[in-house]
N, CA, C, O and CB atoms as a CASP TS submission, in Angstrom:
PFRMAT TS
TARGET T0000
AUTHOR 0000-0000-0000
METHOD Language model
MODEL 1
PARENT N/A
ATOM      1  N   UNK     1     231.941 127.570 239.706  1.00  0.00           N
ATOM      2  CA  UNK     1     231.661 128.539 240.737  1.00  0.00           C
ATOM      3  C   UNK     1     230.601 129.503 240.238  1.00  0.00           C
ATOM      4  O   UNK     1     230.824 130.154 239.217  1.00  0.00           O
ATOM      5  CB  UNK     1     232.936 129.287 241.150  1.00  0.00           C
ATOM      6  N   UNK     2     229.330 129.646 240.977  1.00  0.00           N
ATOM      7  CA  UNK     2     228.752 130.872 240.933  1.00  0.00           C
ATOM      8  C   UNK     2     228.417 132.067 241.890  1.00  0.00           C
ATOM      9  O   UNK     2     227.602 132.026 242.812  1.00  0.00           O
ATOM     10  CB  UNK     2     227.889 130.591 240.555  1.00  0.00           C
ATOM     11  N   UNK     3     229.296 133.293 241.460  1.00  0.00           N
ATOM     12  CA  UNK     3     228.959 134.178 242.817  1.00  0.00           C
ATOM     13  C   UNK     3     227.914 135.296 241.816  1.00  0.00           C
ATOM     14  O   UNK     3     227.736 135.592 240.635  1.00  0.00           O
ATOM     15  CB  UNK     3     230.732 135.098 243.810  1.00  0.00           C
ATOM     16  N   UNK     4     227.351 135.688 243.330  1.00  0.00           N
ATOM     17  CA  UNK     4     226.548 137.120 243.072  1.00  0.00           C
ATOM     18  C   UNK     4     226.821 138.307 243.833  1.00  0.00           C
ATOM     19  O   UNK     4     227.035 138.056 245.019  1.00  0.00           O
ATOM     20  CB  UNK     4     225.131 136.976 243.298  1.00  0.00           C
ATOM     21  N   UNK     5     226.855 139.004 243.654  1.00  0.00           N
ATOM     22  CA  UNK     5     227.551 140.317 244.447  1.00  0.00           C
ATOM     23  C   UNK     5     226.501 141.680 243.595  1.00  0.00           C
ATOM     24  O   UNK     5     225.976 141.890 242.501  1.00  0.00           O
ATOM     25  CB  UNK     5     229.795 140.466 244.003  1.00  0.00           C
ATOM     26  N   UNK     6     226.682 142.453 245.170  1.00  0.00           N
ATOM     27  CA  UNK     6     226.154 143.759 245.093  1.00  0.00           C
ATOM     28  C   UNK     6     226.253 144.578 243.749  1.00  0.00           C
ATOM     29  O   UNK     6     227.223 144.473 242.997  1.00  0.00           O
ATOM     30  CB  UNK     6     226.788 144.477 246.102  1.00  0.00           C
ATOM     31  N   UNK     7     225.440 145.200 243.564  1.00  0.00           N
ATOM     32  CA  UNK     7     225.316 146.371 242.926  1.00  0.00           C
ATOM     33  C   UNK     7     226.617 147.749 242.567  1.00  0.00           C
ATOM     34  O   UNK     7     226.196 148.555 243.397  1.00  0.00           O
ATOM     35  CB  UNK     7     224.275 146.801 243.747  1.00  0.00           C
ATOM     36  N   UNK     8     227.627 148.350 242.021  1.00  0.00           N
ATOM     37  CA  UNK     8     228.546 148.981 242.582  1.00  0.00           C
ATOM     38  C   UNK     8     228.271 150.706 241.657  1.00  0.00           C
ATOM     39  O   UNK     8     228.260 151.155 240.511  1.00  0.00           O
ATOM     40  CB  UNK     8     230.121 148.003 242.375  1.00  0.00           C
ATOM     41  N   UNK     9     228.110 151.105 242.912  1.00  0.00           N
ATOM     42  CA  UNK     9     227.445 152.805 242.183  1.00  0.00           C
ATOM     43  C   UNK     9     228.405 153.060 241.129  1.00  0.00           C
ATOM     44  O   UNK     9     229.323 152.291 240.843  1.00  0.00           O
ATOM     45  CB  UNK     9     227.483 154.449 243.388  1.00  0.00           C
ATOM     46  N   UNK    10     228.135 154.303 240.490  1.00  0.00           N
ATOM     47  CA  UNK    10     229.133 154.824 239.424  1.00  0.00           C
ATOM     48  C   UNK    10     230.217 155.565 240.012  1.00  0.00           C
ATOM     49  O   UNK    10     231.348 155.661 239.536  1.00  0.00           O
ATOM     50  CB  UNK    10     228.474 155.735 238.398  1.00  0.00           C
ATOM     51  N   UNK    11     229.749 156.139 241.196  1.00  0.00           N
ATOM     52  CA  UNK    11     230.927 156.784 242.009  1.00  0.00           C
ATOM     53  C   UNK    11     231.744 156.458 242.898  1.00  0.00           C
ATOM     54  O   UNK    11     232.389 157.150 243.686  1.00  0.00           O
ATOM     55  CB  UNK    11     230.666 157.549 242.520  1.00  0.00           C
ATOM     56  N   UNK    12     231.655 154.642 242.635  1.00  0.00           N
ATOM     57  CA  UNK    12     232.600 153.289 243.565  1.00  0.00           C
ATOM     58  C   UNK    12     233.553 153.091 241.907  1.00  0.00           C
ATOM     59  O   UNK    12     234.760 152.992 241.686  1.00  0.00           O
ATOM     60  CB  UNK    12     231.208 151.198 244.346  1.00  0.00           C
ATOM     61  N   UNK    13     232.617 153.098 241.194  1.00  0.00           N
ATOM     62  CA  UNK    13     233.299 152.595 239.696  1.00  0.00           C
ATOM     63  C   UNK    13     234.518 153.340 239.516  1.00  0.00           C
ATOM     64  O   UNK    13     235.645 152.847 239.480  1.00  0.00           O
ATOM     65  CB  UNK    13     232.325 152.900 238.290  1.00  0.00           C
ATOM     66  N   UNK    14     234.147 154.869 239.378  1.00  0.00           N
ATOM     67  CA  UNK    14     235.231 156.420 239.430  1.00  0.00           C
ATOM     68  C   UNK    14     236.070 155.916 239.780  1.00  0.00           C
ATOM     69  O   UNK    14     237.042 155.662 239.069  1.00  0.00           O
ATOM     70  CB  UNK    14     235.062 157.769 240.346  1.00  0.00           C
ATOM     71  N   UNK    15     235.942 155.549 241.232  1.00  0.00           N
ATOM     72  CA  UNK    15     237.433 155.434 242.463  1.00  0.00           C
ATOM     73  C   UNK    15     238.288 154.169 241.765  1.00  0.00           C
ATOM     74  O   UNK    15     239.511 154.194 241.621  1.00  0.00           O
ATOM     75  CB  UNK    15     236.863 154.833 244.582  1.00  0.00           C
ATOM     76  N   UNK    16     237.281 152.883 241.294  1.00  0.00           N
ATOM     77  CA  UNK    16     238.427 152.025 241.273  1.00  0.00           C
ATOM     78  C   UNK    16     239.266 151.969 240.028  1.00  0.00           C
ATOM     79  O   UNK    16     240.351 151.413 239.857  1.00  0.00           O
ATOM     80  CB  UNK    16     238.003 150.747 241.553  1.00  0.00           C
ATOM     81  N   UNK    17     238.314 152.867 238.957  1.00  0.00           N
ATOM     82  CA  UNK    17     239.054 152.858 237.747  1.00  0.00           C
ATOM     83  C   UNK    17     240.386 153.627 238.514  1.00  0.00           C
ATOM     84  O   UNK    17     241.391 152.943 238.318  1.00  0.00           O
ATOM     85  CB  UNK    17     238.215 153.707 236.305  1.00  0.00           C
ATOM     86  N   UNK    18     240.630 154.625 239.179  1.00  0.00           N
ATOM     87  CA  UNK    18     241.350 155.644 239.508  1.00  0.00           C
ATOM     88  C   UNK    18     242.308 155.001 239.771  1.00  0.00           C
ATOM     89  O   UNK    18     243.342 155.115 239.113  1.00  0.00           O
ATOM     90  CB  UNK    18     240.962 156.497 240.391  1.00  0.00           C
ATOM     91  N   UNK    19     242.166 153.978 241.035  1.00  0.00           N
ATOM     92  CA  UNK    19     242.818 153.233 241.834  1.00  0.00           C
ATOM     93  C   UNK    19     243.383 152.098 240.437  1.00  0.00           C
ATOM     94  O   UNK    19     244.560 151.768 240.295  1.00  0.00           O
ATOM     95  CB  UNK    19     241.747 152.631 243.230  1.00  0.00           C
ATOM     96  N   UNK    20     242.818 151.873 239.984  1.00  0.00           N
ATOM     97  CA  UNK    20     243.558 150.726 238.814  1.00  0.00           C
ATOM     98  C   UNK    20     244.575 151.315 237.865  1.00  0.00           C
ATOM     99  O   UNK    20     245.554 150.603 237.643  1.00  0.00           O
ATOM    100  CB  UNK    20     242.392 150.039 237.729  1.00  0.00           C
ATOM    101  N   UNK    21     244.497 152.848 237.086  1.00  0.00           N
ATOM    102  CA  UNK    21     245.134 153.418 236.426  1.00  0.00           C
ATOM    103  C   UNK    21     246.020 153.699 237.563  1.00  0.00           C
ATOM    104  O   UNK    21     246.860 152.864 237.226  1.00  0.00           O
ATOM    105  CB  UNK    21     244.530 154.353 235.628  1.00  0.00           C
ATOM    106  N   UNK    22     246.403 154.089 238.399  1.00  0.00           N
ATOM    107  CA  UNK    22     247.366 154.095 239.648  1.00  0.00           C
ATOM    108  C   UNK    22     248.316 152.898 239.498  1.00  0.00           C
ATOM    109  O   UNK    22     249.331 152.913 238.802  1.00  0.00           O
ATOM    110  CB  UNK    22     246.529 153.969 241.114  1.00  0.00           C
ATOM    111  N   UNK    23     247.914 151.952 240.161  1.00  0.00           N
ATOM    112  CA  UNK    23     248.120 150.496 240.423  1.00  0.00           C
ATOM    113  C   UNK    23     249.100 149.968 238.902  1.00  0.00           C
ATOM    114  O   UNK    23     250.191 149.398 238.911  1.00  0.00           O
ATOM    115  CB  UNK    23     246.337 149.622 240.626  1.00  0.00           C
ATOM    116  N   UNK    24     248.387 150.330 237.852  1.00  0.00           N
ATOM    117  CA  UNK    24     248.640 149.691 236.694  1.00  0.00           C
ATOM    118  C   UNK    24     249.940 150.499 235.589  1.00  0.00           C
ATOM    119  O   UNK    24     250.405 150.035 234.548  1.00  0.00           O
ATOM    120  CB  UNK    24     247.123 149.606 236.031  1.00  0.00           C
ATOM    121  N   UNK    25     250.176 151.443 236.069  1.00  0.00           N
ATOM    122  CA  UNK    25     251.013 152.636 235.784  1.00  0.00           C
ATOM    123  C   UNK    25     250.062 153.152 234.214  1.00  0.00           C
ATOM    124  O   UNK    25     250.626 153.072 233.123  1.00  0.00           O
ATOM    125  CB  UNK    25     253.006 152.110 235.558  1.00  0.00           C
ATOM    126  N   UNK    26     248.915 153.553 234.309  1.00  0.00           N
ATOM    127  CA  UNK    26     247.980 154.065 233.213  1.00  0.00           C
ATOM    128  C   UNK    26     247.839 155.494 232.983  1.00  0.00           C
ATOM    129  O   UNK    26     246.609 155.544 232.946  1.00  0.00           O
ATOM    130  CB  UNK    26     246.680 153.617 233.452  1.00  0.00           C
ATOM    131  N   UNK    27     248.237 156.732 232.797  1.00  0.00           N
ATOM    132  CA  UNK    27     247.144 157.936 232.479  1.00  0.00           C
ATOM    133  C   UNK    27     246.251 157.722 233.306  1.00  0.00           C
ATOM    134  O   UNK    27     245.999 156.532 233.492  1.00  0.00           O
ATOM    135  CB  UNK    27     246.464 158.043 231.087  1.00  0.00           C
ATOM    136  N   UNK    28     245.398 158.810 234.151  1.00  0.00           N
ATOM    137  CA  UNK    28     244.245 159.043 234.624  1.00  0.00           C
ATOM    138  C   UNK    28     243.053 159.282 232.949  1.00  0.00           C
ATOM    139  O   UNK    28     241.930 158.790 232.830  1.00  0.00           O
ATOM    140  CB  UNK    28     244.529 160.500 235.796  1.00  0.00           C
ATOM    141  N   UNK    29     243.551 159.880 232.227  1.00  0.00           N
ATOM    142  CA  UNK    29     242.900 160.392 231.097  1.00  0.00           C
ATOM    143  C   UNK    29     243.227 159.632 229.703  1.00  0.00           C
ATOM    144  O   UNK    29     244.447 159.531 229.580  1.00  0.00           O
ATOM    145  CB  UNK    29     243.270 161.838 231.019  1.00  0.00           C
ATOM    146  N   UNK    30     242.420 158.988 228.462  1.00  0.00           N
ATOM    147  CA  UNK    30     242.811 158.381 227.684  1.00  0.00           C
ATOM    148  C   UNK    30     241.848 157.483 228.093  1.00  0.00           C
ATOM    149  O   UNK    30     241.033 157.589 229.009  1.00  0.00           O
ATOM    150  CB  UNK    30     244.105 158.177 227.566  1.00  0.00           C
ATOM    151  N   UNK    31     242.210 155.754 226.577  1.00  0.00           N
ATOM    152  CA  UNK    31     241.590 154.969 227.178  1.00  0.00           C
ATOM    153  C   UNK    31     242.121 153.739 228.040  1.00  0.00           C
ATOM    154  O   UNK    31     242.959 154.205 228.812  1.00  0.00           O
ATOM    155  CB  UNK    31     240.914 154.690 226.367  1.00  0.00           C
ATOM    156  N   UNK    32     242.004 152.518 228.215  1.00  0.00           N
ATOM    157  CA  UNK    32     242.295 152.392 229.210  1.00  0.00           C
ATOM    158  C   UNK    32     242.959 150.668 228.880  1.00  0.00           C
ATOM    159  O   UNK    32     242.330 149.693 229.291  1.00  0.00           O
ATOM    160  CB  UNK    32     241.076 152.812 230.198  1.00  0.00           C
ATOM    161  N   UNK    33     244.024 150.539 228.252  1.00  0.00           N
ATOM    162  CA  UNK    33     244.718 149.361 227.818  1.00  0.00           C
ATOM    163  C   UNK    33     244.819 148.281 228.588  1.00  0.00           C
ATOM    164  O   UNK    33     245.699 147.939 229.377  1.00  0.00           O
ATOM    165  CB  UNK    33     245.859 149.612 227.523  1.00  0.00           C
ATOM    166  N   UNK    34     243.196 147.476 228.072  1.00  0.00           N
ATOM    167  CA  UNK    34     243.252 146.318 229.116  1.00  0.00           C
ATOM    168  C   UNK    34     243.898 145.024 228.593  1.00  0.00           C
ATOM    169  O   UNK    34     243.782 144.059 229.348  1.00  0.00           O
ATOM    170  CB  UNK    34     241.793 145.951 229.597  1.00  0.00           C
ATOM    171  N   UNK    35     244.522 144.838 227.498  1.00  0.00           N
ATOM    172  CA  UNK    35     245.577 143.777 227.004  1.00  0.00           C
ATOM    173  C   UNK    35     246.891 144.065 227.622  1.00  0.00           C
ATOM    174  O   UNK    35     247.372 143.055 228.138  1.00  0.00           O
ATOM    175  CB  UNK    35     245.764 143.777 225.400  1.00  0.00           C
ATOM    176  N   UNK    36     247.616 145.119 227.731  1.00  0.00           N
ATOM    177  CA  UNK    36     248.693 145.428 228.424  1.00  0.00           C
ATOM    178  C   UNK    36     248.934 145.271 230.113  1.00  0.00           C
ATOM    179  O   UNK    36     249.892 144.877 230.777  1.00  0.00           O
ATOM    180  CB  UNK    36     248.806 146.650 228.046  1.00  0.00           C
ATOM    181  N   UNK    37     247.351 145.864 230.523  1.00  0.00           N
ATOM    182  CA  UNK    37     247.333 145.860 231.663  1.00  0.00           C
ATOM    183  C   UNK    37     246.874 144.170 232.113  1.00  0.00           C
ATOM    184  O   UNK    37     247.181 143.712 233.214  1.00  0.00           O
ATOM    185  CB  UNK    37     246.450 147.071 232.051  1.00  0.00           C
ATOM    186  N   UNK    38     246.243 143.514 231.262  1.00  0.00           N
ATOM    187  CA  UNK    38     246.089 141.743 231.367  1.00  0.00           C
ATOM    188  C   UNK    38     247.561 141.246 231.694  1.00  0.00           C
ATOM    189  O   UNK    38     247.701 140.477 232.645  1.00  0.00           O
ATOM    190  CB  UNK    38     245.512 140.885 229.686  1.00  0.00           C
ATOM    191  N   UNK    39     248.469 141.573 231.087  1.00  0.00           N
ATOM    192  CA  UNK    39     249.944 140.679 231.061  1.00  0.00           C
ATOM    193  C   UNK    39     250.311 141.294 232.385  1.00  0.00           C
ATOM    194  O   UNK    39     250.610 140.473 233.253  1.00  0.00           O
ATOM    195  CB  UNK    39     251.264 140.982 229.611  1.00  0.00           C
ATOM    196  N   UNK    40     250.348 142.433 232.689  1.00  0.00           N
ATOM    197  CA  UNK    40     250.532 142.790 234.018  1.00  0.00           C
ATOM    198  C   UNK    40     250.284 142.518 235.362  1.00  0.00           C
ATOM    199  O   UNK    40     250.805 142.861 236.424  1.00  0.00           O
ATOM    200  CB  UNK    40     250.281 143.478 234.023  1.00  0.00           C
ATOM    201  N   UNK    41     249.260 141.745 235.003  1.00  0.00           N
ATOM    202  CA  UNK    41     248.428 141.022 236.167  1.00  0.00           C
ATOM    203  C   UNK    41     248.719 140.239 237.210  1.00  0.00           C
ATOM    204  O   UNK    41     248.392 140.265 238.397  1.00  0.00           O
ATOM    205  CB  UNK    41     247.706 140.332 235.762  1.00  0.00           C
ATOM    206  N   UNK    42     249.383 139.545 236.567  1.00  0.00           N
ATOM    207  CA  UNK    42     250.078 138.556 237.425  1.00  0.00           C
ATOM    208  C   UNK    42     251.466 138.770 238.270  1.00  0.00           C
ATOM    209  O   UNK    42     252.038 137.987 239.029  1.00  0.00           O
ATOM    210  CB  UNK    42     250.317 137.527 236.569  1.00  0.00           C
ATOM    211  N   UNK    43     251.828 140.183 237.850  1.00  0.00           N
ATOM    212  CA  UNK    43     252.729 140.777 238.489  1.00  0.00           C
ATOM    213  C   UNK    43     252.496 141.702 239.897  1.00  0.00           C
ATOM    214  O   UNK    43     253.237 141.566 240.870  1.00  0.00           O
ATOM    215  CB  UNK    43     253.224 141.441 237.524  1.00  0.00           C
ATOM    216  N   UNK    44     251.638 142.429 239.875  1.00  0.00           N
ATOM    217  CA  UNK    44     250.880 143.106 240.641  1.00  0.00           C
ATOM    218  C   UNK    44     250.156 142.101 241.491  1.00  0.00           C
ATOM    219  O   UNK    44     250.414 142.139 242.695  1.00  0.00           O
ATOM    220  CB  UNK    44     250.057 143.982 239.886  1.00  0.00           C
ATOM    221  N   UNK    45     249.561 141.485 241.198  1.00  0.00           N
ATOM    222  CA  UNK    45     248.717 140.505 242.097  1.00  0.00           C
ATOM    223  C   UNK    45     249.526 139.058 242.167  1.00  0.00           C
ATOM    224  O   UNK    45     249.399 138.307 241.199  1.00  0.00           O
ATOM    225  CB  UNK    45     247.080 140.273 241.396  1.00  0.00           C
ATOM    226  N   UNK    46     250.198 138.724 243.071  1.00  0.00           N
ATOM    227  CA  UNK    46     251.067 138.071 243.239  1.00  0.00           C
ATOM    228  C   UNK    46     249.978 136.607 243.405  1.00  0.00           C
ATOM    229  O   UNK    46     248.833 136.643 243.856  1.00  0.00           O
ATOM    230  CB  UNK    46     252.069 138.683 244.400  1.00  0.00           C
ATOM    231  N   UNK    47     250.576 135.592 242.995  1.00  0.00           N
ATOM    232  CA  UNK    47     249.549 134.331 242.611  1.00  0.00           C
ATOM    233  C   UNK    47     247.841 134.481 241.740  1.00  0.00           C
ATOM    234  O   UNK    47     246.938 133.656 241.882  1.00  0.00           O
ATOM    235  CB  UNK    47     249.215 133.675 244.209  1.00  0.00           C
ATOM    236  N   UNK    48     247.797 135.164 241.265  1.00  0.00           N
ATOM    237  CA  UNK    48     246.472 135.383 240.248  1.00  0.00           C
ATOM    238  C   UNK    48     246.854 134.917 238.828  1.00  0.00           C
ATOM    239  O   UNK    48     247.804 135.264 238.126  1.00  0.00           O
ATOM    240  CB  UNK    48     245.970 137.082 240.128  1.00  0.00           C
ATOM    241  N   UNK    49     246.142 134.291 238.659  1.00  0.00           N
ATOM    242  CA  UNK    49     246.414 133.870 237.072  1.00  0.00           C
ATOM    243  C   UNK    49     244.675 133.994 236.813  1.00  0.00           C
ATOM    244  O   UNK    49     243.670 134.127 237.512  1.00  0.00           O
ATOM    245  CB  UNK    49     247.331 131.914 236.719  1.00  0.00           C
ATOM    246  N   UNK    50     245.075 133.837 235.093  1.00  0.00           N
ATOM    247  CA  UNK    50     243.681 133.843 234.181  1.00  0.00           C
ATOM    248  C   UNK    50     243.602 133.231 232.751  1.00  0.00           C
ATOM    249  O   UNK    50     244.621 133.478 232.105  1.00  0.00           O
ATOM    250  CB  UNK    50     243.262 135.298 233.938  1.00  0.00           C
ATOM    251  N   UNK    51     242.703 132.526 232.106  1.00  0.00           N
ATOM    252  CA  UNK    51     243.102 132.337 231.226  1.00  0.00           C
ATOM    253  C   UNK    51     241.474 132.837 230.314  1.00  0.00           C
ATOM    254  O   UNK    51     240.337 133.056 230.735  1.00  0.00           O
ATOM    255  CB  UNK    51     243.852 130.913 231.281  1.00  0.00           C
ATOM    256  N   UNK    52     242.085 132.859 228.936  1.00  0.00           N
ATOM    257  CA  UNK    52     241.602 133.362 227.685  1.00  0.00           C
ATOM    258  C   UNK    52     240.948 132.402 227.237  1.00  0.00           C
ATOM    259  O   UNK    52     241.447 131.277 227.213  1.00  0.00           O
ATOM    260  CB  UNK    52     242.513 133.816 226.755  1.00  0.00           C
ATOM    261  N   UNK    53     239.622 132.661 226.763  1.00  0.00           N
ATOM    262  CA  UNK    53     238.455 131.026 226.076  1.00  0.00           C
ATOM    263  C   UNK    53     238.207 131.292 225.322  1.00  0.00           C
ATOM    264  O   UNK    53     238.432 132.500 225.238  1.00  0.00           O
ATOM    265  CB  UNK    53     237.100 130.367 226.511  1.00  0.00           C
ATOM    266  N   UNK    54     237.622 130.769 224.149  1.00  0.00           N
ATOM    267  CA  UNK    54     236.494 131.488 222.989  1.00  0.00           C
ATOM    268  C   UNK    54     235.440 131.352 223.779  1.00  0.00           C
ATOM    269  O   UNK    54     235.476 130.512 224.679  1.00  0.00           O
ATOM    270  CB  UNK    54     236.184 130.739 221.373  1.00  0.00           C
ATOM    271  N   UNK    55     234.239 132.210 223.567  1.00  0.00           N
ATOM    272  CA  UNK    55     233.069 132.248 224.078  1.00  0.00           C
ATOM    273  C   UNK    55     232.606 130.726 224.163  1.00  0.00           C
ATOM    274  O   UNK    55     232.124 130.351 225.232  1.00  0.00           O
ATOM    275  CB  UNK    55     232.200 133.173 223.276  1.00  0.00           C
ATOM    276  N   UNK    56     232.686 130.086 223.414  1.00  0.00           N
ATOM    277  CA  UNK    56     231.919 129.192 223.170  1.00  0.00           C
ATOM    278  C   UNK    56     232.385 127.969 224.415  1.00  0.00           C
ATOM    279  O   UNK    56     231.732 127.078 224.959  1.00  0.00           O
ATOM    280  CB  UNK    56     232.055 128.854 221.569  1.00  0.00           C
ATOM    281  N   UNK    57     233.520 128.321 224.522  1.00  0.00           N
ATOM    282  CA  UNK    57     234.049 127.153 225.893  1.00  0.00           C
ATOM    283  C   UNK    57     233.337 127.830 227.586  1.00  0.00           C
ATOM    284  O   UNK    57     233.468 127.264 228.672  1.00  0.00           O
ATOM    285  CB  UNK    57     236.427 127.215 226.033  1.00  0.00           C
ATOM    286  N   UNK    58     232.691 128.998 227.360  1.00  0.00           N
ATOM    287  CA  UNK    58     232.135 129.551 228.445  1.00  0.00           C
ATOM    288  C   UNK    58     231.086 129.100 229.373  1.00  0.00           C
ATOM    289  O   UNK    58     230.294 128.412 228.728  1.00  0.00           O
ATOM    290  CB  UNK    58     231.801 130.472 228.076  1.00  0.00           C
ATOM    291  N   UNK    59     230.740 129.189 230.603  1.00  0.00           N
ATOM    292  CA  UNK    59     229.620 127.800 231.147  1.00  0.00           C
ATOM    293  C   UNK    59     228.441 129.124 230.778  1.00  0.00           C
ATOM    294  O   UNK    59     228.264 130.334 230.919  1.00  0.00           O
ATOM    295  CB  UNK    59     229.742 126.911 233.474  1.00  0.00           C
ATOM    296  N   UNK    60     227.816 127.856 230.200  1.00  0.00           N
ATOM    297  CA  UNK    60     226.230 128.501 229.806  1.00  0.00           C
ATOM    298  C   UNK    60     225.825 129.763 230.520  1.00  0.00           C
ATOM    299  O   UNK    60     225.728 130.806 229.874  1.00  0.00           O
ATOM    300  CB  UNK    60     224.990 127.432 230.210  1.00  0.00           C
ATOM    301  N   UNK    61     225.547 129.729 232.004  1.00  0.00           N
ATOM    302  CA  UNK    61     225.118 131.188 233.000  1.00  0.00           C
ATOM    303  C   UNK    61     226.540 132.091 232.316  1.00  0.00           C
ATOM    304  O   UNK    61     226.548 133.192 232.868  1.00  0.00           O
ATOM    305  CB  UNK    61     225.212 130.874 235.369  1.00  0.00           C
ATOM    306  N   UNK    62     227.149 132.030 231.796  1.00  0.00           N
ATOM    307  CA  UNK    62     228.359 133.730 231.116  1.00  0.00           C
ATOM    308  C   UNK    62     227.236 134.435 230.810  1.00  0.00           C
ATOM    309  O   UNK    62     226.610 134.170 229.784  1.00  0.00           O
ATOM    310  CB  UNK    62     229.677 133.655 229.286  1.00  0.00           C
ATOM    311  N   UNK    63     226.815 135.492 231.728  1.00  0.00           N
ATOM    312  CA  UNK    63     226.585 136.430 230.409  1.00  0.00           C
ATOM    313  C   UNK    63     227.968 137.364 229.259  1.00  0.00           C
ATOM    314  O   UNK    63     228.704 138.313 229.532  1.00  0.00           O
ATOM    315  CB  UNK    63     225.617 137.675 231.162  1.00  0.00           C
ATOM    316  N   UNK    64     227.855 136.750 228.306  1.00  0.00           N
ATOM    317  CA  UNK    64     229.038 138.026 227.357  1.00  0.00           C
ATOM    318  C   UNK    64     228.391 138.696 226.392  1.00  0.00           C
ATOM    319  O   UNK    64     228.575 138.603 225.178  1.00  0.00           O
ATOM    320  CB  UNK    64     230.408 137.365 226.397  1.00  0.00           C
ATOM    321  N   UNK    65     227.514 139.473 227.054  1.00  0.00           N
ATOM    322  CA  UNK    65     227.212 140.537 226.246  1.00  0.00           C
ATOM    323  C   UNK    65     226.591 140.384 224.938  1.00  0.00           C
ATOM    324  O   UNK    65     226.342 141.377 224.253  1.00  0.00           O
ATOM    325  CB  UNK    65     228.260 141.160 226.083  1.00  0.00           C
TER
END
């Protein structure tokens, strides 16, 4: 699959971090435990799964940084 999607201002970013530390039972303030909140995932979002690769199993277009 390749999607492309819009641009998302910094002050769409604000809201959803907000909305995710909400959602995720997180602190508004601190940083922001995305291994904890990974296992959680599938709880909150009812049928979502994900799985973990080494980079190297990634399709060529990944950008990782």
């Amino acid at each position: 699959m390749d999607y492309e999607t819009k641009p998302t201002s910094r002050k769409d970013l604000r809201r959803f971090a907000m909305y995710f530390r909400k959602l995720f039972d997180v602190p508004l303030t601190g940083p922001f435990p995305v291994l904890e909140v990974l296992d959680k995932v599938c709880d909150v979002f009812e049928g979502c799964d994900y799985v973990i690769v080494e980079d190297n199993k990634l399709a060529p277009q990944t950008n990782n940084g």
